[in-house]
N, C-alpha and C positions, 0 to 999 in steps of 0.2 A: 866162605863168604862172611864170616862172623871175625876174620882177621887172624886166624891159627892155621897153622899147618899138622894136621894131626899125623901122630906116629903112635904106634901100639906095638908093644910088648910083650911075650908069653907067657911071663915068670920073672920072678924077683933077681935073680942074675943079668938077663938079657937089659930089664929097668936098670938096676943099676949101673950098668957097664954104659948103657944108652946116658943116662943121668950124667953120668963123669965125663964121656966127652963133649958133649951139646945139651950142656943144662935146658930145657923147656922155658918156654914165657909161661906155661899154666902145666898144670897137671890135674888131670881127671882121673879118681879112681874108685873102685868095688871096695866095701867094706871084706870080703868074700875072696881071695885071688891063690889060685896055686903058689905053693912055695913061702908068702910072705903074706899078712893081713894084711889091708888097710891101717890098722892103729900100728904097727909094724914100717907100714910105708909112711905114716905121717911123722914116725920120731926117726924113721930116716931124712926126711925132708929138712926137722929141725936144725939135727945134728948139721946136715949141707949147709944150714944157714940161706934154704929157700925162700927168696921173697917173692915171687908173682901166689898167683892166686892160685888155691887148690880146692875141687871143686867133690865133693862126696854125690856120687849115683851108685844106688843101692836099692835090692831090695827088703833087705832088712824092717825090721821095726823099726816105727818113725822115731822113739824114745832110742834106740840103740844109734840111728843115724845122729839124731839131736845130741846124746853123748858125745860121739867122734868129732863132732863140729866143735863142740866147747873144748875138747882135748886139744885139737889142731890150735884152735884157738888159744888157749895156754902153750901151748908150747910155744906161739910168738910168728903160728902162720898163719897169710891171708886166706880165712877162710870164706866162702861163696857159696852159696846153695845151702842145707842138700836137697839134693832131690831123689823122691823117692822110685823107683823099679815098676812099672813100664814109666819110663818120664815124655811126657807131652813135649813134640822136638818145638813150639812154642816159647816153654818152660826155659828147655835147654838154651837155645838162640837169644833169649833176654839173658840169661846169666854171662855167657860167651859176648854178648854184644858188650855188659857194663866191664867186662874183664878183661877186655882186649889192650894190648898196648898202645900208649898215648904215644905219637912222634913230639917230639920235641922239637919246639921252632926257632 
């Protein structure tokens, strides 16, 4: 309803292999993930040359989240949120609403 079509991934191969054929309008991730961190997933993002918006849900410490966000952020992605572990689907649906893809007229 908020304008994505979610897909989810197991593990850091199955993301990237997902990643390479059908790059995402957004990407949501765990600071946390089998296989590959989050700081791990965001300087893969870089490297791609990801522009939509990547969005950190964690339960981490809010200073560990606030890190990752200035990281993403240095390395030149749009970063969004974070929000932290249990996140109010409120919360979630305001982020997802200002991050959704504009059409173009």
């Amino acid at each position: 309803m908020c304008g994505f079509l979610p897909m989810q991934t197991s593990n850091d191969t199955a993301f990237r292999d997902q990643f390479m054929a059908d790059p995402p309008a957004m990407v949501a991730l765990d600071l946390g993930m089998p296989g590959m961190d989050g700081i791990e997933l965001l300087r893969f993002l870089s490297a791609q040359g990801f522009e939509g918006p990547v969005l950190i849900i964690s339960g981490f410490d809010r200073r560990i989240l606030e890190s990752a966000f200035r990281l993403g952020s240095a390395l030149g992605l749009d970063m969004v949120g974070p929000l932290e572990k249990p996140a109010r689907i409120d919360e979630l649906e305001a982020i997802l609403e200002r991050s959704k893809p504009r059409l173009v007229e």
